[in-house]
C-alpha positions in Angstrom: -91.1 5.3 87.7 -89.0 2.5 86.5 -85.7 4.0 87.6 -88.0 4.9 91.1 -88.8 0.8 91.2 -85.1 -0.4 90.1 -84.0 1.7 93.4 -86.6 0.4 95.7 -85.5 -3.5 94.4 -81.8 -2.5 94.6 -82.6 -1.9 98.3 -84.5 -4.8 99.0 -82.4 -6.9 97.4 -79.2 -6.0 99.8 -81.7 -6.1 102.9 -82.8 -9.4 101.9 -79.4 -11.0 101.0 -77.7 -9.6 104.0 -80.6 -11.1 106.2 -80.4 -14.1 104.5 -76.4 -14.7 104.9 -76.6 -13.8 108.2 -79.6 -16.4 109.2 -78.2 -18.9 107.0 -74.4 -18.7 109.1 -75.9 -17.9 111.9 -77.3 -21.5 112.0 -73.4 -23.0 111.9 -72.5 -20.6 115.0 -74.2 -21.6 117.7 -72.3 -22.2 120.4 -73.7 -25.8 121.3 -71.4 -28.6 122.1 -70.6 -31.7 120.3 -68.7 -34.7 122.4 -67.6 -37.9 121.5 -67.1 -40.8 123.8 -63.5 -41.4 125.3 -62.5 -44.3 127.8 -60.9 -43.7 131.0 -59.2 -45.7 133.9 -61.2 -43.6 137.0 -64.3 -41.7 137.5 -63.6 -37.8 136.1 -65.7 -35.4 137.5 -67.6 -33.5 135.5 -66.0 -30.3 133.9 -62.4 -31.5 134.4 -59.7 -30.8 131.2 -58.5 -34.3 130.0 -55.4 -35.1 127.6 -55.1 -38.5 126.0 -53.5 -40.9 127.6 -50.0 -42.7 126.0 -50.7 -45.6 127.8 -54.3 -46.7 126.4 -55.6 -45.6 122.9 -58.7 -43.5 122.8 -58.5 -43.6 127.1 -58.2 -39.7 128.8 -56.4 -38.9 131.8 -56.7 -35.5 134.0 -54.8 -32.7 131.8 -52.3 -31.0 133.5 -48.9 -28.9 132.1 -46.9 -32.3 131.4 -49.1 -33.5 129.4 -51.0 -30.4 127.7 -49.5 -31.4 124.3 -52.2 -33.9 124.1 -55.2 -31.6 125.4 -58.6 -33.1 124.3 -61.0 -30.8 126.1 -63.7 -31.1 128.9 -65.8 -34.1 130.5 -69.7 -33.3 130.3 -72.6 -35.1 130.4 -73.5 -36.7 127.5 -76.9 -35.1 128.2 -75.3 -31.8 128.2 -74.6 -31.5 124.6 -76.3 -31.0 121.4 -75.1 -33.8 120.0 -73.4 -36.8 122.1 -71.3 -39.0 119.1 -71.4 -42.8 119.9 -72.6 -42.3 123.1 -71.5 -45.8 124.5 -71.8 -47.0 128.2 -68.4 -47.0 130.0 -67.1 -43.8 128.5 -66.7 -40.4 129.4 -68.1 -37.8 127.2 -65.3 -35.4 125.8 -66.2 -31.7 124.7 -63.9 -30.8 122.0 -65.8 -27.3 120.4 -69.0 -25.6 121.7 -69.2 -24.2 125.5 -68.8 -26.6 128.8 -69.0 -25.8 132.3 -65.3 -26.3 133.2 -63.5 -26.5 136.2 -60.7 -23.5 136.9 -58.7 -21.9 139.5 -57.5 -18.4 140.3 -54.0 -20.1 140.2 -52.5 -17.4 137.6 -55.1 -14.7 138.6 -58.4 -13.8 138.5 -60.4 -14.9 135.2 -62.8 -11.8 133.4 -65.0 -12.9 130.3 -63.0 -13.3 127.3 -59.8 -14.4 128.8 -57.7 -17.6 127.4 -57.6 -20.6 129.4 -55.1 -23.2 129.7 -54.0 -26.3 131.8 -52.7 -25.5 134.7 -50.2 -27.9 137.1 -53.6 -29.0 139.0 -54.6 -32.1 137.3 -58.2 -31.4 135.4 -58.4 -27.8 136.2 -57.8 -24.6 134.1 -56.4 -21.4 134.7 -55.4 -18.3 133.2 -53.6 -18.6 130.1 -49.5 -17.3 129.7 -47.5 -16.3 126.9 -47.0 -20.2 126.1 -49.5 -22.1 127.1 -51.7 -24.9 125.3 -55.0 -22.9 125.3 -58.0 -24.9 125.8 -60.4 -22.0 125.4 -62.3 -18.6 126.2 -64.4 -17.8 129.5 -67.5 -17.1 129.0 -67.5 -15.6 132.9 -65.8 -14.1 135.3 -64.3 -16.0 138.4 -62.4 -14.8 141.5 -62.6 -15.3 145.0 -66.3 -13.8 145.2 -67.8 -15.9 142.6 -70.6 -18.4 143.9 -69.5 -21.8 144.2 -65.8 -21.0 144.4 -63.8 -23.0 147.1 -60.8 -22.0 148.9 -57.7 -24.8 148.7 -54.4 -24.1 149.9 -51.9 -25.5 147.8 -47.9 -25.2 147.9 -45.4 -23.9 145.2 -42.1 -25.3 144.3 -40.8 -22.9 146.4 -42.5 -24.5 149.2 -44.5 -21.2 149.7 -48.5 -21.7 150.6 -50.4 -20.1 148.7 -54.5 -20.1 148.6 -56.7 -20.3 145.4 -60.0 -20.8 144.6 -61.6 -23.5 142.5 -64.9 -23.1 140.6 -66.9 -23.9 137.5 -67.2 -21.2 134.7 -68.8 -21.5 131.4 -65.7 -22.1 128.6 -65.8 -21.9 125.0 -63.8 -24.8 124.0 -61.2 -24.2 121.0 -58.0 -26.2 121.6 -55.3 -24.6 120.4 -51.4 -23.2 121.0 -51.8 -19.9 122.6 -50.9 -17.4 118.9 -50.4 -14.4 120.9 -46.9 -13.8 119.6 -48.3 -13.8 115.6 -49.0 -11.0 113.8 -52.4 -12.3 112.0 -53.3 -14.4 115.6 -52.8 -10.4 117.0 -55.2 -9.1 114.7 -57.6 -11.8 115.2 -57.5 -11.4 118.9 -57.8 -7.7 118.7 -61.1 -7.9 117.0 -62.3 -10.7 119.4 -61.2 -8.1 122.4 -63.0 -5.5 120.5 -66.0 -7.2 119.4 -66.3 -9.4 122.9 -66.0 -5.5 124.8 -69.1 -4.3 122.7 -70.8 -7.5 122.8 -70.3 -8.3 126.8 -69.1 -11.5 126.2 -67.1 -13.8 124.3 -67.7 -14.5 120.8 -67.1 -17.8 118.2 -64.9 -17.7 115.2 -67.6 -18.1 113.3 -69.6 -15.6 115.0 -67.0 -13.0 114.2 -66.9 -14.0 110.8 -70.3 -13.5 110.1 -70.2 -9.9 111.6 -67.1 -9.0 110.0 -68.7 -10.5 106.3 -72.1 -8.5 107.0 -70.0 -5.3 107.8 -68.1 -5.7 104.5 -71.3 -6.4 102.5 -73.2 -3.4 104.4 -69.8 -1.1 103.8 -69.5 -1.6 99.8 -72.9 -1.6 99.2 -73.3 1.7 100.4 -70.2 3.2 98.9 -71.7 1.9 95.3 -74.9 3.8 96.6 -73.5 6.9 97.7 -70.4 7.0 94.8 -73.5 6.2 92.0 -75.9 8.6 93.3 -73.3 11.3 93.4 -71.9 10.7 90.2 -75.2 10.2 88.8 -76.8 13.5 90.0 -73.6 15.5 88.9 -73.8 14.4 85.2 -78.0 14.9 85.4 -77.7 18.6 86.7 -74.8 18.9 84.5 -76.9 18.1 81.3 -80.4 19.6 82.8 -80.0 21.4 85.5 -84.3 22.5 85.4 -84.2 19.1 86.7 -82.3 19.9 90.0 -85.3 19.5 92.2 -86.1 16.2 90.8 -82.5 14.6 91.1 -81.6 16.2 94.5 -84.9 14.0 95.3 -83.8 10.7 94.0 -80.8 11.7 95.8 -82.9 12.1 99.5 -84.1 8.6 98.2 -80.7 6.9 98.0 -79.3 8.7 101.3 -82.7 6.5 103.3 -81.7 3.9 101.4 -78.0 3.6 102.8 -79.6 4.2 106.4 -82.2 1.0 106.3 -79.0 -0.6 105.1 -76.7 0.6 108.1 -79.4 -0.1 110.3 -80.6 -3.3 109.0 -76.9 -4.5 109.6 -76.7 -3.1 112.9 -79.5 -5.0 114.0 -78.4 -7.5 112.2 -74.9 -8.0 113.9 -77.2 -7.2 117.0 -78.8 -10.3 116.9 -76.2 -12.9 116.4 -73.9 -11.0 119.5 -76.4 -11.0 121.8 
């Protein structure tokens, strides 16, 4: 019986630390935005990708590619986000991490969810990410041509050449940041985000995936030392009494439940913060 109880509270024990980690994170990874107050020189409209101005200190100015070095992030309403810092009259509120509707174009293609977005040559509006640009973030949507609330514009090239794009809010999950393609660990990292935002249907925080990958590594060695004990265990029982076999191929079954209300209780789990 006691060996029967030390299994059971082995069990509960994993469920209840693994739930417990995951709720406790889960708090720090919502995807709420946080903005601070910035000055500016004209009325921005809402959603537009600001840089900080040289001219003015803590003043922003429409973000485009000669001046992505300096990306801030996205105008919102103050309103808008969890928390609004020093929300003084006469600023603009600046979204620097969390989501914000932003403003982007079909400039460099059509956007899907998960793709990178950067500053594009349009002053305050994103676009697809290349190989080099300053990323501002990840869509949380699709947008193309058929999106609602996508407007045609015809704009020219340096070529001269017309060209027509469409301009359109999406939701944006604001991390600015150089685009880390071309590093190994950035690779990884981005794999997994592919991966995880695939399964997932939609983009997903650091954080986030660092909770899922933690609960996955928890969930995986707990039920190696499960399984590898059990095994070992039973082996050296059966080898010294082996009229016990019935009884240790049943604390055995016991184990082998065990490791399935763990794999499933971490499933659910990682359920739960992805969707």
């Amino acid at each position: 019986m006691h060996k029967q109880a030390s299994k059971y509270s082995i069990i509960i024990t994993l469920v209840i630390s693994i739930s417990f980690l995951a709720s406790s994170l889960n708090c720090f990874a919502v995807n709420e935005s946080i903005s601070n107050p910035y000055k500016t020189a004209t009325n921005l409209k809402l959603g537009s990708i600001v840089s900080l101005d040289t001219a003015e200190q803590n003043e922003v100015v429409e973000a485009n590619t000669s001046n992505e070095q300096r990306l801030v992030g996205v105008t919102v309403n103050g309103a808008q986000s969890l928390l609004a810092v020093n929300d003084a009259t006469n600023t603009t509120q600046v979204v620097s991490s969390g989501i914000a509707e932003t403003l982007v174009s079909t400039m460099d293609g059509p956007i899907v969810i998960g793709t990178q977005i950067a500053v594009s040559p349009i002053s305050g509006v994103g676009a697809k990410a290349s190989a080099s640009s300053k990323i501002l973030g990840i869509a949380e949507a699709s947008f193309n041509y058929s999106t609602s609330g996508a407007i045609s514009q015809n704009i020219y090239d340096t070529s001269h050449h017309l060209h027509k794009i469409y301009i359109g809010y999406i939701p944006v999950l604001i991390a600015v940041n150089n685009n880390t393609n071309s590093t190994t660990n950035s690779g990884f990292i981005n794999s997994l985000r592919n991966l995880v935002t695939t399964i997932s249907g939609h983009s997903v925080s650091n954080i986030s995936l660092a909770i899922v990958c933690a609960i996955v590594l928890i969930a995986f060695f707990s039920i190696i030392v499960l399984v590898y004990g059990a095994i070992t265990g039973g082996l050296i029982s059966i080898g010294r009494n082996p009229l016990a076999r019935n009884s240790i191929f049943g604390s055995l079954a016991q184990i082998f439940v065990m490791v399935l209300i763990i794999a499933a209780t971490s499933v659910a789990i990682i359920y739960f913060i992805l969707h």
